[in-house]
ZAKOL-937081 format. One line per 5 residues: number of its first residue (from 1); their letters; for each residue x, y, z of C-alpha. Coordinates in nm, 4 decimals. Example, Ala and Ser with C-alpha at 12.3 -4.5 7.8 and 13.67 -1.06 7.14 Angstrom:
2
1 = as = 1.2300,-0.4500,0.7800; 1.3670,-0.1060,0.7140
This chain:
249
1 = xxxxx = 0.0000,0.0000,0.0000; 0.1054,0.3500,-0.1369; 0.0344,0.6601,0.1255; -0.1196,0.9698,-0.0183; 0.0870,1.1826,-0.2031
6 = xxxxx = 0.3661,0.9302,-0.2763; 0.4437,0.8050,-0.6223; 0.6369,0.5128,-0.6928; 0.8183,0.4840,-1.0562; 0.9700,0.1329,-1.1071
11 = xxxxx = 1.3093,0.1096,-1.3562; 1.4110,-0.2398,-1.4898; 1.7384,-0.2440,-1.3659; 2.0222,-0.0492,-1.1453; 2.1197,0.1103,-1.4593
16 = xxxxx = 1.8332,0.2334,-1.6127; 1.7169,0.3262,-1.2466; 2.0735,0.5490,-1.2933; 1.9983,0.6775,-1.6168; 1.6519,0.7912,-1.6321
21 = xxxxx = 1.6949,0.9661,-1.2892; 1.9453,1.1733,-1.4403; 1.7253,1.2740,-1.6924; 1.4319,1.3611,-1.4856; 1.7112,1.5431,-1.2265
26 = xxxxx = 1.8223,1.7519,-1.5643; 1.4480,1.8165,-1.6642; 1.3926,1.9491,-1.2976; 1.6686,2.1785,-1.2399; 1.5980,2.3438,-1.6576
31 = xxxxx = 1.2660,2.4127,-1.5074; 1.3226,2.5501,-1.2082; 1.5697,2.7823,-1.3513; 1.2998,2.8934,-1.6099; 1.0537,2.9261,-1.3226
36 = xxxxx = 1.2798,3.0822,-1.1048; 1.5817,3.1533,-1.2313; 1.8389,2.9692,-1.0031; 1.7807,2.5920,-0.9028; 1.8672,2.4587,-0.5490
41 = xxxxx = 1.9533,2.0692,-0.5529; 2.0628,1.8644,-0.2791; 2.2931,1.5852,-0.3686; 2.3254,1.2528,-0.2151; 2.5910,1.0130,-0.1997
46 = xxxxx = 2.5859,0.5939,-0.2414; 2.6485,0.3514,-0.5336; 2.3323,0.4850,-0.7322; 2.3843,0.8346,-0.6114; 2.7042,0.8135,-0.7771
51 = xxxxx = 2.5413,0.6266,-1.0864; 2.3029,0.8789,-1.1624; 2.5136,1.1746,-1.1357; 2.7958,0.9533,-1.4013; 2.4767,0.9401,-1.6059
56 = xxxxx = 2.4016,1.3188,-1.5643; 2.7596,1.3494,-1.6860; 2.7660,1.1460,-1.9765; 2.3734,1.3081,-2.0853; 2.4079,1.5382,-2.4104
61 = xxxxx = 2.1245,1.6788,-2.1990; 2.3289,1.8291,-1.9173; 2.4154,2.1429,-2.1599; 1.9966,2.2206,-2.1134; 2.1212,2.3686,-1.7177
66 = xxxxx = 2.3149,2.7115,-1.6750; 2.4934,2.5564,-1.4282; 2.6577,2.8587,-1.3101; 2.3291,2.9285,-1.1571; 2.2541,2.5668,-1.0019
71 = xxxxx = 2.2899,2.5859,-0.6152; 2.4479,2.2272,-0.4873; 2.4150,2.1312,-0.0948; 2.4556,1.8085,0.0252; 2.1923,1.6270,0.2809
76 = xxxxx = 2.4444,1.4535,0.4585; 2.8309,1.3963,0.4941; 3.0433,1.2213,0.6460; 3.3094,1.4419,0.9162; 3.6623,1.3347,0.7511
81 = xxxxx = 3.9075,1.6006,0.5840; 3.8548,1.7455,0.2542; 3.9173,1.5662,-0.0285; 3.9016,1.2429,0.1627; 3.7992,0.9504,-0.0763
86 = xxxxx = 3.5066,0.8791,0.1537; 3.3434,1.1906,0.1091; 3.0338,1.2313,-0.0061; 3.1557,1.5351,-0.2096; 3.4617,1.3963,-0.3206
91 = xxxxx = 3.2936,1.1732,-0.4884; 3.0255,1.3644,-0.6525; 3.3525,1.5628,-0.8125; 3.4715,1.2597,-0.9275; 3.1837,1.1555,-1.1143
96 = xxxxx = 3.0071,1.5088,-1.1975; 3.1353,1.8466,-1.0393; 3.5063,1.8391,-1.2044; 3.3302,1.8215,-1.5491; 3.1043,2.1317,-1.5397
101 = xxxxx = 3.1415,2.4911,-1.5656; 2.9898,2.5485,-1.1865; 3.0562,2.8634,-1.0138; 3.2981,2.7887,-0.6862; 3.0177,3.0400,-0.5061
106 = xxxxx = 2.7651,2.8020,-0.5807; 2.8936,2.4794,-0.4253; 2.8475,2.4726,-0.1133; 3.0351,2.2171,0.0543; 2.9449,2.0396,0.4153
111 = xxxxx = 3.2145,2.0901,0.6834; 3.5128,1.9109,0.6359; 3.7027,1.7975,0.9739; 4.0304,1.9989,0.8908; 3.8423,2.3099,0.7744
116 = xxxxx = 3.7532,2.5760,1.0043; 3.6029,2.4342,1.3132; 3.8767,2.1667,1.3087; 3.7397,1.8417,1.4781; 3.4417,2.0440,1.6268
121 = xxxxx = 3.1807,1.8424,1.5026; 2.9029,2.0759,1.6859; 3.0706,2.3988,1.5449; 3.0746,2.2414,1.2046; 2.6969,2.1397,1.1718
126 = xxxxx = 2.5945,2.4876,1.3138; 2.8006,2.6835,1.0487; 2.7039,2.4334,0.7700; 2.3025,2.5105,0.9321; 2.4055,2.8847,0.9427
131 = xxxxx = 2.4763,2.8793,0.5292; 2.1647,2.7419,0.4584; 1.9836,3.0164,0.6628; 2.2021,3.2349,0.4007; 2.0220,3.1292,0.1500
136 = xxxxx = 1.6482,3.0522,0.2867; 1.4684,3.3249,0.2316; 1.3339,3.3747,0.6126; 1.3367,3.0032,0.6568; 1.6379,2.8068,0.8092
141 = xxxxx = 1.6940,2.6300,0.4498; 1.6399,2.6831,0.1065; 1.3073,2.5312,-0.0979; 1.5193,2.2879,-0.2667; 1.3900,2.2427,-0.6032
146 = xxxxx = 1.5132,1.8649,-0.5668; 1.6032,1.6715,-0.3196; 1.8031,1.3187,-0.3905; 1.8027,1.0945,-0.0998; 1.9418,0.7115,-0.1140
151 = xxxxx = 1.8090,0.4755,0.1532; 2.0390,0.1829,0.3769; 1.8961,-0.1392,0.3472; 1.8223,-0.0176,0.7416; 1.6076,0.2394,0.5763
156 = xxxxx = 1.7867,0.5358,0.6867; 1.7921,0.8464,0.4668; 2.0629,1.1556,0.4985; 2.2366,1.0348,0.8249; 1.9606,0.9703,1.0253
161 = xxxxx = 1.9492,0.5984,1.1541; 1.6816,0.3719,1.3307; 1.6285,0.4495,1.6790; 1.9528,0.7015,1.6791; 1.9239,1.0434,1.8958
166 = xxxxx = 1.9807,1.2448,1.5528; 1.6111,1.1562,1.4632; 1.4671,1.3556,1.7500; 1.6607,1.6905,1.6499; 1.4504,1.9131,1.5703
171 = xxxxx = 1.6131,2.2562,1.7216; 1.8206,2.2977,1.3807; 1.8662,2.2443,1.0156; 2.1816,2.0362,1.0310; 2.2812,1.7765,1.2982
176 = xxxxx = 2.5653,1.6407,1.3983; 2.5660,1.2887,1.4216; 2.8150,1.0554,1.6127; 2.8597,0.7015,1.6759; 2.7017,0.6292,1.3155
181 = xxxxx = 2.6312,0.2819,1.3219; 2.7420,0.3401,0.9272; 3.1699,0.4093,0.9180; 3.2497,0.6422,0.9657; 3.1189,0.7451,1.2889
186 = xxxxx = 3.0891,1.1360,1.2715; 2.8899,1.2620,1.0142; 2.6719,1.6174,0.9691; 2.3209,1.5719,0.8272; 1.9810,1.7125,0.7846
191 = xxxxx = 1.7324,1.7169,0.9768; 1.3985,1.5958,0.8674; 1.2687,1.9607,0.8963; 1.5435,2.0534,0.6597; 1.4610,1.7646,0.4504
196 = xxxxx = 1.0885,1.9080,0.4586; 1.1502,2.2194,0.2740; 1.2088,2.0667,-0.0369; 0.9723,2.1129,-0.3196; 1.0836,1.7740,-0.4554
201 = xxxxx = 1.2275,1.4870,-0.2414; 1.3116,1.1983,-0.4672; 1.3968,0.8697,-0.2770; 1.6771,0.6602,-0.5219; 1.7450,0.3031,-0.4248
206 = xxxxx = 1.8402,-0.0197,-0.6135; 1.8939,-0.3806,-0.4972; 1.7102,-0.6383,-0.3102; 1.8676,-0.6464,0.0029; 1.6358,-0.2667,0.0238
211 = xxxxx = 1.3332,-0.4266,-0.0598; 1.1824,-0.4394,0.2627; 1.3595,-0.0945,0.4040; 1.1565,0.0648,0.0869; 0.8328,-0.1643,0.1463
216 = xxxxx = 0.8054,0.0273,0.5002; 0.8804,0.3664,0.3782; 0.6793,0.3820,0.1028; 0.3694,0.2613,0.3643; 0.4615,0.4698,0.6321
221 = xxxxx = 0.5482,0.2718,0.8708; 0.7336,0.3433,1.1885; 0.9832,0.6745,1.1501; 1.2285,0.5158,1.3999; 1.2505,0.2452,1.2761
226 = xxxxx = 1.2405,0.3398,0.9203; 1.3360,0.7141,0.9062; 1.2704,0.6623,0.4895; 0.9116,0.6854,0.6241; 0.9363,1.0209,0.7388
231 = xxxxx = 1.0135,1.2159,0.4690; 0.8121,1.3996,0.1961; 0.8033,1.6736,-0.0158; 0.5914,1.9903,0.0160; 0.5048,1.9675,-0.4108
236 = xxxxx = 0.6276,1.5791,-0.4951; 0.8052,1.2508,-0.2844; 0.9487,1.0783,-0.5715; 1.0412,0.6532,-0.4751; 1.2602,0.5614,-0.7733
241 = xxxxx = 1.3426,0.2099,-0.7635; 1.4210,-0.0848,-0.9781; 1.3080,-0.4102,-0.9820; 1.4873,-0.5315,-0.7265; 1.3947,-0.2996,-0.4402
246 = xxxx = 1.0225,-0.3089,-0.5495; 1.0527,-0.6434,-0.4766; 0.8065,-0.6178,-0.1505; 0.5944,-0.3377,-0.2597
């Protein structure tokens, strides 16, 4: 069973689940630029995160954005220095960032642990919280146009875990989060009232070993101890899946 306002969209396979996401993300951000001028995305990280934004790279398509005017935040990342391997925003330059014409300005990177709170993980959640105030328009985040989210087979989202203490934070925008039960341990992440502000939140996973993790979100079934569950959209919640994760629905 489907909850109201939720649509699924099934893909035949990890790759295609990749590929058409990218086109839809491409679609998404032209039009919100047309709409709006600028486009606010939220990236996420993961094997399919990575996928789709490879397939985003390799789309004749990707020349539709001004990407000069494309604001990039990231829901969650994990505390290590910058450039680590690991990161969540390493990565993303690795498969995406290096290969556009972005403007530095524009990127706006989560808190690295050698940066400018050092190994402060408080100090670095609260300045990466006090950017996206920057930038909300009177509300503690930007309206993200889209917001990509992969799922654990434990079905959490960003960085917030089953029956962890980040899931009860509700006093900011960005959290941060130790003992992960994910390595590495310290991580920054949104909060689901962050995550809430998006006009799109599009939920990306792939493989069977999710199946049930997206069975309960997509049902609404218990936040803690399926934080998928608990998030939404304010205009669209997006569950793109393939085969394999669909499995249980």
């Amino acid at each position: 069973m489907t909850r109201s306002g939720v649509l699924v969209v099934r893909h035949t396979s990890p790759e295609v689940l990749a590929a058409a996401t990218a086109g839809r993300l491409l679609s998404a951000v032209a039009d919100a630029q047309a709409a709006r001028g600028i486009a606010h995305v939220s990236l996420t990280g993961g094997t399919i995160g990575g996928k789709t934004l490879a397939a985003v790279a390799s789309s004749p398509a990707r020349d539709a954005v001004d990407w000069t005017r494309v604001h990039l935040w990231w829901s969650d990342e994990r505390f290590l220095p910058a450039g680590d391997p690991e990161r969540n925003a390493t990565q993303a330059a690795d498969a995406l960032l290096d290969a556009l014409p972005l403007d530095p300005s524009t990127v706006h990177l989560p808190p690295a642990s050698d940066g400018a709170d050092g190994d402060d993980l408080d100090a670095a959640a609260a300045r990466y919280a006090a950017e996206l105030l920057a930038f909300g328009e009177g509300a503690e985040v930007p309206a993200f146009d889209v917001l990509l989210l992969g799922m654990g087979p434990d079905g959490h989202v960003a960085s917030l875990f089953p029956h962890h203490p980040g899931l009860a934070r509700d006093d900011s925008s960005v959290v941060g989060v130790r003992e992960s039960p994910k390595p590495p341990p310290l991580r920054v992440s949104f909060t689901f009232g962050a995550i809430a502000r998006a006009r799109q939140v599009w939920l990306v996973a792939s493989g069977a070993e999710k199946a049930a993790a997206v069975a309960r979100g997509v049902a609404a079934g218990d936040v803690a101890e399926t934080p998928a569950a608990g998030v939404f959209g304010t205009e669209r919640t997006l569950w793109l899946v393939d085969e394999a994760a669909a499995a249980d629905l």
